[in-house]
Structure formats: structure tokens, C-alpha cells
Backbone as CSV, one residue per row, in Angstrom:
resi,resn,N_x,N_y,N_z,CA_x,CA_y,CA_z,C_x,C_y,C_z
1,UNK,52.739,-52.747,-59.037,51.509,-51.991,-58.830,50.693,-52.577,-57.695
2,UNK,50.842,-53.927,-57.614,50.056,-54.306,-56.176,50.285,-54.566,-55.235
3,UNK,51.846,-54.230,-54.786,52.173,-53.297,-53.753,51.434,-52.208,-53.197
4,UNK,52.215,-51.468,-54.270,51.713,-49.938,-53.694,50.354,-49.584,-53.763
5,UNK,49.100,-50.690,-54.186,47.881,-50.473,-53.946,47.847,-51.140,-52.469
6,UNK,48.445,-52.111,-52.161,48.336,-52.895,-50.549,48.877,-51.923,-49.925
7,UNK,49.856,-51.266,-50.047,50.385,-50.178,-48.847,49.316,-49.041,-48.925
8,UNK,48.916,-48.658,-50.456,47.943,-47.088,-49.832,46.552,-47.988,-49.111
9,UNK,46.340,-48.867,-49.431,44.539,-49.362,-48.419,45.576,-49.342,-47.048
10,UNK,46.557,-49.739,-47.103,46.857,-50.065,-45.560,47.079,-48.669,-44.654
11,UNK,47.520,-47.537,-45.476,47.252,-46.261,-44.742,46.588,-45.609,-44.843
12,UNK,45.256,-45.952,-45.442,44.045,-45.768,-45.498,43.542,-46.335,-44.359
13,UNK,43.439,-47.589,-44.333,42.904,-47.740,-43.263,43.462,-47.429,-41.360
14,UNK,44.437,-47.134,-41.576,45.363,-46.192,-40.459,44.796,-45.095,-39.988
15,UNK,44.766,-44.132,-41.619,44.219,-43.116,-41.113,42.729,-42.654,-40.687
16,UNK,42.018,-43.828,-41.211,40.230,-44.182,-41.096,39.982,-44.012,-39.382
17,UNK,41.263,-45.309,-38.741,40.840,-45.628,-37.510,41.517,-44.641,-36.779
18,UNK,42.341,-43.951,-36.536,42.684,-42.493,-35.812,41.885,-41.675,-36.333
19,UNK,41.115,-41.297,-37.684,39.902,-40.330,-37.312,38.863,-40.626,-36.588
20,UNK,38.659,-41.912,-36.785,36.775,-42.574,-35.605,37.558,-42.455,-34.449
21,UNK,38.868,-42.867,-33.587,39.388,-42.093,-32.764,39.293,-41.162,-31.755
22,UNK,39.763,-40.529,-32.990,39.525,-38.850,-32.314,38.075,-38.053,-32.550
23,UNK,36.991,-39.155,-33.299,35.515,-38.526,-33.514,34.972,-39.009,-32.044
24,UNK,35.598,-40.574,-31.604,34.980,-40.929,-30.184,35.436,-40.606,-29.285
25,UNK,36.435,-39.354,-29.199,37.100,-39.046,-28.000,36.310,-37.689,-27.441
26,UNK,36.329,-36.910,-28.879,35.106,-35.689,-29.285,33.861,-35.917,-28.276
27,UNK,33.277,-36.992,-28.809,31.878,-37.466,-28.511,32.130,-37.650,-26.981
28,UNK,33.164,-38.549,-26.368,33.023,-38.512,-25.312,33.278,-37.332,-23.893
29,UNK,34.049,-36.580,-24.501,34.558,-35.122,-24.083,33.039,-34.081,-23.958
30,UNK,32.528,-34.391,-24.735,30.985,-33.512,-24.772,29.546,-34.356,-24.511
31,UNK,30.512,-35.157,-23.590,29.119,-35.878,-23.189,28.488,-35.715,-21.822
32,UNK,29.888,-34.754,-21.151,29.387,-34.728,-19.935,28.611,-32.913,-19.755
33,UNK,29.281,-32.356,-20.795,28.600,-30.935,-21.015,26.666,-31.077,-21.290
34,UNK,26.413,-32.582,-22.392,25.024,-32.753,-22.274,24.179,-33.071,-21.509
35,UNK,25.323,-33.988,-20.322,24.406,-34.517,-19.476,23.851,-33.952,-18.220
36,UNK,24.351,-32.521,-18.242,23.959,-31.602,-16.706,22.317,-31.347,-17.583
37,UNK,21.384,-31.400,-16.508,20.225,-30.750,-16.955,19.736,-29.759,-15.647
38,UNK,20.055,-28.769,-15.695,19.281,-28.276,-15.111,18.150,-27.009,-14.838
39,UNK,16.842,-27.592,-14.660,15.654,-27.311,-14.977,14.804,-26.700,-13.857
40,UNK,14.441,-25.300,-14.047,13.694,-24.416,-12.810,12.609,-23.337,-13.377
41,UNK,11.835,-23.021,-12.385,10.271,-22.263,-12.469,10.188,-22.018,-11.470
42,UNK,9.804,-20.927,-11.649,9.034,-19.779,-10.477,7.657,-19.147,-10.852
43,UNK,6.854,-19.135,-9.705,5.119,-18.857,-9.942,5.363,-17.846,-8.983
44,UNK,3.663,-17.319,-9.155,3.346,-16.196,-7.425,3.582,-16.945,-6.277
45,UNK,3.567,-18.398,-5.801,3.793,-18.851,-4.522,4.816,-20.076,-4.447
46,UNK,5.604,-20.683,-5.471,6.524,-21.384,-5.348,7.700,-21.577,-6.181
47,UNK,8.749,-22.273,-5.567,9.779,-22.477,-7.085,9.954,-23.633,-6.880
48,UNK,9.951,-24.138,-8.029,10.312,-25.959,-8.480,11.651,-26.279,-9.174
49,UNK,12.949,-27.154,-8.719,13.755,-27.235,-9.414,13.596,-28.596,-9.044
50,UNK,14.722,-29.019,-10.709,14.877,-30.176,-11.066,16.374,-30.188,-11.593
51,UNK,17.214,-30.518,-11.414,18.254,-31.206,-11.206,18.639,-32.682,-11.808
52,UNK,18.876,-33.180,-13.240,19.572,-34.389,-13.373,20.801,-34.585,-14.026
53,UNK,21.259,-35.702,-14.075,22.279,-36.329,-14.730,23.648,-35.448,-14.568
54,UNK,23.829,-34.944,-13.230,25.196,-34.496,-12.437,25.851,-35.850,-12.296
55,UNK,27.429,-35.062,-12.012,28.430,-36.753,-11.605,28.178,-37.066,-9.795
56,UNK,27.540,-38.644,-10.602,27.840,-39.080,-9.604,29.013,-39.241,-7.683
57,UNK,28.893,-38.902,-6.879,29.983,-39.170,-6.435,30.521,-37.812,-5.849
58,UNK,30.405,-36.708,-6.595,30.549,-35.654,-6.978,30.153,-34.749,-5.364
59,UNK,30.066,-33.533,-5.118,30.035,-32.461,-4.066,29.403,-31.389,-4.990
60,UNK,27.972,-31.490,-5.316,27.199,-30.775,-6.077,25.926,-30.188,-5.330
61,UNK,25.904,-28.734,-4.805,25.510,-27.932,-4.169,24.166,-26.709,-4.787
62,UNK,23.231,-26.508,-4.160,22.348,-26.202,-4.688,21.771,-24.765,-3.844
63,UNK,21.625,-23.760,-4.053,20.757,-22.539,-2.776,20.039,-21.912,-3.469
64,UNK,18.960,-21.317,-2.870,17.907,-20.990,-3.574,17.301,-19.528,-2.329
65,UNK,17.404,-18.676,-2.739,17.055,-16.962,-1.882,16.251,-16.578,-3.136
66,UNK,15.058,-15.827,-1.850,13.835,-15.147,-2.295,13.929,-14.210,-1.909
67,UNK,14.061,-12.794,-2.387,14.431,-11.884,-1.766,15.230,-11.370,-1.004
68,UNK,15.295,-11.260,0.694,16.633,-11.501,1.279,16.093,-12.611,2.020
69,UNK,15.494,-13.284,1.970,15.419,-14.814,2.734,16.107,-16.103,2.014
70,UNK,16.685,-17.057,2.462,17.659,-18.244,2.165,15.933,-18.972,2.164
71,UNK,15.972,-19.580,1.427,15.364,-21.158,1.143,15.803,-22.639,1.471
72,UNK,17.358,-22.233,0.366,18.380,-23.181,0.818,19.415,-22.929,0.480
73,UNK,20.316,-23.300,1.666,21.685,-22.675,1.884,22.904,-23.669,1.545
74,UNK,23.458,-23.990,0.239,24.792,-24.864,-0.258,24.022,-26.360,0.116
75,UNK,23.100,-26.876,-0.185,22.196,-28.344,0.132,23.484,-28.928,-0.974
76,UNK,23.336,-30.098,-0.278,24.533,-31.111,-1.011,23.356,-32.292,-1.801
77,UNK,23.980,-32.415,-2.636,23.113,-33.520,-3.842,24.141,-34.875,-4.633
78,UNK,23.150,-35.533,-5.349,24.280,-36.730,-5.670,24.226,-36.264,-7.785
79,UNK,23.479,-37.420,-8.235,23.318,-37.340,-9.140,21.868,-36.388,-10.115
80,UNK,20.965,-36.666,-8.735,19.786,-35.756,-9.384,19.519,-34.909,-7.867
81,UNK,18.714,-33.947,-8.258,17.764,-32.939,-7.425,16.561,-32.437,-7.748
82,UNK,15.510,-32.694,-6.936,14.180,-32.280,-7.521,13.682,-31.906,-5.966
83,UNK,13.246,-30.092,-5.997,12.255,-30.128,-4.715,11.371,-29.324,-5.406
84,UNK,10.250,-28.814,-4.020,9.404,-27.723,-5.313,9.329,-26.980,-3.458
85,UNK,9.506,-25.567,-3.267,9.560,-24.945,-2.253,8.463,-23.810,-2.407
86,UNK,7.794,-23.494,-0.905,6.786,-22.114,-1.070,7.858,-21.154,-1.441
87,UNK,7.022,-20.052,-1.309,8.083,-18.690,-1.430,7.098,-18.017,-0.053
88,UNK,7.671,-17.415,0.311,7.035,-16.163,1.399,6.066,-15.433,0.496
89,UNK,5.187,-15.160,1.372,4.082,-14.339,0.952,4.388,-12.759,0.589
90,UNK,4.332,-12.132,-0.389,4.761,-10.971,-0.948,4.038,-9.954,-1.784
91,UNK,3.665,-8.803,-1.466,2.472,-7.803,-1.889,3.275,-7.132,-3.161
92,UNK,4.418,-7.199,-3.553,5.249,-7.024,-5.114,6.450,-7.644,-5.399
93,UNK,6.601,-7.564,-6.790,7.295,-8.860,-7.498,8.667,-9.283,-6.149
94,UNK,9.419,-10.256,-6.274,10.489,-10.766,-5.710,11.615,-11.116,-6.541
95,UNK,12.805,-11.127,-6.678,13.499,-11.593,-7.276,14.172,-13.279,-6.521
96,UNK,13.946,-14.361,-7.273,14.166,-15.408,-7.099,15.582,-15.923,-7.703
97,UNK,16.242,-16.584,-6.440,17.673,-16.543,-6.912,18.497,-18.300,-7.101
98,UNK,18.639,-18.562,-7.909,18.859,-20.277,-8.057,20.651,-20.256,-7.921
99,UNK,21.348,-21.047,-7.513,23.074,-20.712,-7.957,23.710,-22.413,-7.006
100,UNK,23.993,-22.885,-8.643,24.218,-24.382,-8.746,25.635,-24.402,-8.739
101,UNK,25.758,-25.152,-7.839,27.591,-25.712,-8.080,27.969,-26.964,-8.444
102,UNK,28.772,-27.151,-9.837,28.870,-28.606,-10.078,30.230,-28.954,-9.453
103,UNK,30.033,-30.037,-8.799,31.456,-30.754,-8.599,32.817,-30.759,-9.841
104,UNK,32.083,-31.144,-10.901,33.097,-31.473,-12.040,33.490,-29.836,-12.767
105,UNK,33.323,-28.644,-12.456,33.956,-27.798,-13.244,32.922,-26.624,-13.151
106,UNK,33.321,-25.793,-13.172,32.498,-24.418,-12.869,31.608,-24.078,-14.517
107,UNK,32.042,-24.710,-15.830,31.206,-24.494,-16.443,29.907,-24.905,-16.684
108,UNK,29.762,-26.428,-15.563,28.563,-26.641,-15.385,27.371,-26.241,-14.497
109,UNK,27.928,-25.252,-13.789,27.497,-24.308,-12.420,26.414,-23.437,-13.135
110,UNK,25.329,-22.809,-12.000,24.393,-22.192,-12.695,24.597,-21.164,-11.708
111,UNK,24.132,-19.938,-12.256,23.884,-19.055,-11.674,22.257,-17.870,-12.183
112,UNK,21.547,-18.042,-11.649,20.355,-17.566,-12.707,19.468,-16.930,-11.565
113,UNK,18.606,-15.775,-12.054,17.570,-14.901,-11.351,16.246,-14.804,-12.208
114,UNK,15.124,-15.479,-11.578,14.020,-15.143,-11.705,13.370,-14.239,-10.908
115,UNK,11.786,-14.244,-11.636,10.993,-12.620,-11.063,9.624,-13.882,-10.506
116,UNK,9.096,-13.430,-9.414,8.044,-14.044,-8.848,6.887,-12.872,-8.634
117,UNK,5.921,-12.965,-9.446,5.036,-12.136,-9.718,4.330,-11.819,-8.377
118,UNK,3.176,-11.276,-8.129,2.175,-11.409,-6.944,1.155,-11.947,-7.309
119,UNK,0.901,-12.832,-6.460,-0.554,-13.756,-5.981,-1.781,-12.806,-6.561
120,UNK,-2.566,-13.217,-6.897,-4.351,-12.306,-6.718,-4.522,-12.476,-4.681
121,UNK,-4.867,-11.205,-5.012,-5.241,-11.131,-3.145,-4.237,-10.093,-2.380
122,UNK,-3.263,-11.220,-3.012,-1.866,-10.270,-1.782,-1.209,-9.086,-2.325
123,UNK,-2.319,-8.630,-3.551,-1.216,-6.695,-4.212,-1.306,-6.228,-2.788
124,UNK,-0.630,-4.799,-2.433,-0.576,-3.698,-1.050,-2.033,-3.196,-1.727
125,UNK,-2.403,-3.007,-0.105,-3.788,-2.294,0.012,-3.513,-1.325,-0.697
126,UNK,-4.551,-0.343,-1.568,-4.702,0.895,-1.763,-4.652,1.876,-0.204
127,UNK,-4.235,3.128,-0.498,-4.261,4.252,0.484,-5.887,4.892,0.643
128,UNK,-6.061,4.559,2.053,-7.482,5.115,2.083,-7.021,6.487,1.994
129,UNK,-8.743,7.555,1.745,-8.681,8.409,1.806,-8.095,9.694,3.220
130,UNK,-7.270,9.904,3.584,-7.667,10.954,5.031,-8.492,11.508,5.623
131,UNK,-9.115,11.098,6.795,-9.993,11.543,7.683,-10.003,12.881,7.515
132,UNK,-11.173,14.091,7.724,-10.974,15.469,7.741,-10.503,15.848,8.836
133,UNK,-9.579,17.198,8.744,-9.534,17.696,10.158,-10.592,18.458,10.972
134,UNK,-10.427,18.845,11.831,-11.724,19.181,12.820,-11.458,20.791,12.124
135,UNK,-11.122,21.552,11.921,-11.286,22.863,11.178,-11.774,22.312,9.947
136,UNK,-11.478,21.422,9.026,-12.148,21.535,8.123,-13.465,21.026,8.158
137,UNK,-13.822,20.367,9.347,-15.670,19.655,9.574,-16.278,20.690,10.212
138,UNK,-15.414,21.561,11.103,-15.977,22.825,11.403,-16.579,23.788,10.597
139,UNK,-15.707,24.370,9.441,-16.170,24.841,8.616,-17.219,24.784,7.655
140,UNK,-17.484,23.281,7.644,-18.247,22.980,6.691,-19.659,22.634,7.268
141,UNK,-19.761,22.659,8.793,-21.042,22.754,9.522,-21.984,23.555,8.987
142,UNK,-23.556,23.163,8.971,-24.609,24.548,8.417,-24.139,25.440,9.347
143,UNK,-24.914,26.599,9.056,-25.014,27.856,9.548,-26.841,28.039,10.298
144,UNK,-26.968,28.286,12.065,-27.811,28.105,12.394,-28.878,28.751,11.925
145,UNK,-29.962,28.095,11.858,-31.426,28.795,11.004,-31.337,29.972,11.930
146,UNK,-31.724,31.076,10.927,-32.262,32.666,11.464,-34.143,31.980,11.828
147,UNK,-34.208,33.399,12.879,-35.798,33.547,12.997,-36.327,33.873,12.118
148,UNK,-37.479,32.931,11.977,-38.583,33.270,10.914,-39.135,34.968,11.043
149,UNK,-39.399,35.300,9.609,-39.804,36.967,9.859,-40.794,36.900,10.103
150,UNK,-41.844,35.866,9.808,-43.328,35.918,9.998,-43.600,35.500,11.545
151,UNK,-42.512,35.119,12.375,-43.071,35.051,14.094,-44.031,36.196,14.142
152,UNK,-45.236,35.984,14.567,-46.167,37.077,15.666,-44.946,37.880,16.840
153,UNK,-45.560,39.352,16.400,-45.527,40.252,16.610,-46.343,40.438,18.251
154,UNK,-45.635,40.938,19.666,-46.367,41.036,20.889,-47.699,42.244,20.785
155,UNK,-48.635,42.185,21.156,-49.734,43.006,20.993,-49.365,44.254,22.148
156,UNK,-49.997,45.151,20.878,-49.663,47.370,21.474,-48.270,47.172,21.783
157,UNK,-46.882,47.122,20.925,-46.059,47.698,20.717,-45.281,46.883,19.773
158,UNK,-43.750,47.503,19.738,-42.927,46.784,18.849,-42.132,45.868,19.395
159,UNK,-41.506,45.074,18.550,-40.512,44.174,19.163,-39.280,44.829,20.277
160,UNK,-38.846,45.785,19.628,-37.977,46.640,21.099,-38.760,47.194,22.458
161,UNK,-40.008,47.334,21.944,-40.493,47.599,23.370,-40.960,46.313,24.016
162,UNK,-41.187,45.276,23.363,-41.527,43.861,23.907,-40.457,43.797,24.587
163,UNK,-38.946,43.672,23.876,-37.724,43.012,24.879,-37.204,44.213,25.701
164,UNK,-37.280,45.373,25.971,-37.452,45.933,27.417,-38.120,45.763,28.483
165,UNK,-39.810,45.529,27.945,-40.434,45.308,29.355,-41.375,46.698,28.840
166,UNK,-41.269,47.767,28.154,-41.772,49.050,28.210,-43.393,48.315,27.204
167,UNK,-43.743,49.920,27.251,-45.354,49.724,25.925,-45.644,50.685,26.113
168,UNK,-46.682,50.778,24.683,-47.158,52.080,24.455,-47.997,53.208,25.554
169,UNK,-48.144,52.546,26.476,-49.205,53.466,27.533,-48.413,54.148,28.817
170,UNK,-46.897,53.694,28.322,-46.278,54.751,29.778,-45.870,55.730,29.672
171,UNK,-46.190,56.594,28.098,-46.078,57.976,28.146,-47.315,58.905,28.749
172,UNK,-48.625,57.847,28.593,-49.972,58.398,28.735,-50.004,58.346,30.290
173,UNK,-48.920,57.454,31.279,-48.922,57.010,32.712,-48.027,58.527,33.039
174,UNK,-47.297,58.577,32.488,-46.158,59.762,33.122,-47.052,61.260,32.675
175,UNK,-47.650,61.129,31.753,-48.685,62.568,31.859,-49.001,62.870,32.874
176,UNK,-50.100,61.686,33.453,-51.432,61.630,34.196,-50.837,62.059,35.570
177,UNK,-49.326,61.003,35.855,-48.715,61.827,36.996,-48.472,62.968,37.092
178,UNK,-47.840,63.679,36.120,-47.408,64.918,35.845,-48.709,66.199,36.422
179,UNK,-49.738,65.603,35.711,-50.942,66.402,36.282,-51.371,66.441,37.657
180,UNK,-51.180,65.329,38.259,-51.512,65.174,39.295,-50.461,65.718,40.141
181,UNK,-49.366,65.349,40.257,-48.739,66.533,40.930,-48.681,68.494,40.611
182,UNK,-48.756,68.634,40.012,-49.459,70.153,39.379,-50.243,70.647,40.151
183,UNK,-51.864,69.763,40.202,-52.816,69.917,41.401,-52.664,69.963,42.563
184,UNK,-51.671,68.755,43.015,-51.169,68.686,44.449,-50.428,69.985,44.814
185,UNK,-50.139,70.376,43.603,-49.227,71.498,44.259,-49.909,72.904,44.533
186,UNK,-50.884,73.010,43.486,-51.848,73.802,43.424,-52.911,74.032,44.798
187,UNK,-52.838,72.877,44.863,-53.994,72.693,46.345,-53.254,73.311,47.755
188,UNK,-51.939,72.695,47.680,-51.191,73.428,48.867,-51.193,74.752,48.615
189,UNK,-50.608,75.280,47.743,-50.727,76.759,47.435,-51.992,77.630,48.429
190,UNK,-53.258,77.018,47.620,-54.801,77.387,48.071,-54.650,77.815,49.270
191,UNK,-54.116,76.397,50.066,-54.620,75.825,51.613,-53.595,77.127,52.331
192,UNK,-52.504,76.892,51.746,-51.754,78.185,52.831,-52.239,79.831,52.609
193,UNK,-52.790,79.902,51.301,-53.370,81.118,51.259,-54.566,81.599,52.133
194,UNK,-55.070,80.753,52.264,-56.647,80.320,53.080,-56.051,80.669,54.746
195,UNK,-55.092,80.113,54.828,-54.701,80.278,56.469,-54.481,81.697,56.733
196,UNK,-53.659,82.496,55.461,-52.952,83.344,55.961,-53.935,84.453,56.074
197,UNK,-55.375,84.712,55.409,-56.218,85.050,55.595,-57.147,85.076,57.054
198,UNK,-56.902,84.016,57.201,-57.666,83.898,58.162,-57.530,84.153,59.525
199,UNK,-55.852,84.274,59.488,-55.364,85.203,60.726,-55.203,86.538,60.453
């Protein structure tokens, strides 16, 4: 019997130390998946990245486009990266573009899109209103004052005989002629009767 109790502790303990083993091989296999950190923000006027615990040694690449403008184009890095960059000035949102390359394996690579709001200040102007056109300021001109009805009236006649030049006394003028030639004519009459007499 104390044998076969010394042989089962002894493959007991066999099989103890190939499981811690393969628990520290585990642990070390997923240690490099914990150790990428990488950390980014975008505001109305900048983006900040942070970048640590990449492999050392490594060809680990970083670009960063705001819209259609480059920021930064494949920047080479070691173990960490930290910048904080403006963004271009922009009157509506932007799409902000981060895209990480790890040396050690594409599952540690980032690829990610943020939204960059607008500043206070820089929204697009509102649309002023349109100037009028000249027919429509035309139209809408007053209409020139009429003559007052109460203007004075020209003295001995009416307003139509005022703007001719005429008045009431040149029917009483064309009588007076009228008579007077009548007489004139009358008088010659006389005078030749008078002659013919008299020879």
C-alpha cells in the first residue's frame, strides 16, 4: 500500500506541474494582447493620442486624417506615442480618422473614426435676406400727392379758362366789335348815298 500511495503523489505531482505550465504559458501568450494601450479623443479643435506599451524594437506606425487632410502620414514609433494635434478650422462636424499599425500582428492594429463637433463661433453664417429687385422697389414707391382741391381758384373765370389764357369778358369784346363794324358799315352806306345826290 505504500507504494502505490508514493507512485499516485508522484503523478500527482507531475500532473500539478504541467498544469501551472500550461497556466504560465496562457498567462504569458495574453500578455502581450494586454499590453497594447491605445488611447484617443477628439474635441471641436484638436485630437490627442496616446499610445503605450507597444513592442519594443518593433515598426509601429501611426496616421491620423481630418477630413480629407493628412495630419500624419505612417509616423514611425517605438514603444509609446503621445501627441495632441490642432484640427483645421471647420463650420460642420468632421470625421476624424486614427489607423494604428502594430509591428507584432494585425490584431493589435487600430483602425477607428471619430466625429469632431464645431467650435462656438465657427457654425456657417446664416443666409442673409435678398436685396429687392428694382421692379419690386419700383412698385412699392408712394404714388405722387394729387393737387389739393382747396388751391384758390383764378379771379372772373374757371380753371379752363385760367389755363387757356381766355376770361369771361371776350364775349362782351367780340360784341362791341361786332357793333362797331355794323356802324362802319352803315356810315359808308350814308356817305355814298350823300354823293350820289349831290351830283
Amino acid at each position: 500500500m505504500t507504494a502505490i500511495r508514493q507512485r499516485w503523489h508522484r503523478s500527482a505531482a507531475v500532473a500539478g506541474t504541467g498544469v501551472a505550465a500550461l497556466v504560465g504559458a496562457g498567462i504569458l501568450a495574453a500578455a502581450p494582447a494586454s499590453a497594447h494601450t491605445p488611447v484617443w479623443a477628439v474635441d471641436c479643435a484638436s485630437v490627442t493620442v496616446n499610445l503605450t506599451k507597444y513592442q519594443a524594437g518593433g515598426e509601429n506606425t501611426v496616421s491620423i486624417t481630418a477630413g480629407d487632410k493628412s495630419l500624419l502620414s505612417s509616423v514611425k514609433f517605438g514603444t509609446d506615442f503621445s501627441r495632441k494635434i490642432e484640427l483645421p478650422k471647420h463650420s460642420s462636424p468632421i470625421e476624424v480618422r486614427l489607423v494604428v499599425k502594430a509591428s507584432d500582428g494585425d490584431q493589435f492594429s487600430r483602425d477607428e473614426t471619430k466625429t469632431s463637433p464645431v467650435c462656438p463661433g465657427d457654425e456657417s453664417p446664416s443666409p442673409s435676406a435678398p436685396a429687392p429687385s428694382p421692379s419690386e422697389s419700383s412698385s412699392e414707391a408712394p404714388a405722387p400727392s394729387e393737387k389739393p382741391s382747396s388751391a384758390p381758384k383764378p379771379e372772373g373765370g374757371s380753371d379752363d379758362l385760367a389755363e387757356t389764357g381766355s376770361s369771361s369778358a371776350t364775349p362782351m369784346i367780340a360784341g362791341i366789335a361786332g357793333v362797331v363794324l355794323v356802324a362802319g358799315a352803315g356810315m359808308v352806306v350814308v356817305a355814298r348815298k350823300r354823293r350820289s345826290t349831290e351830283h
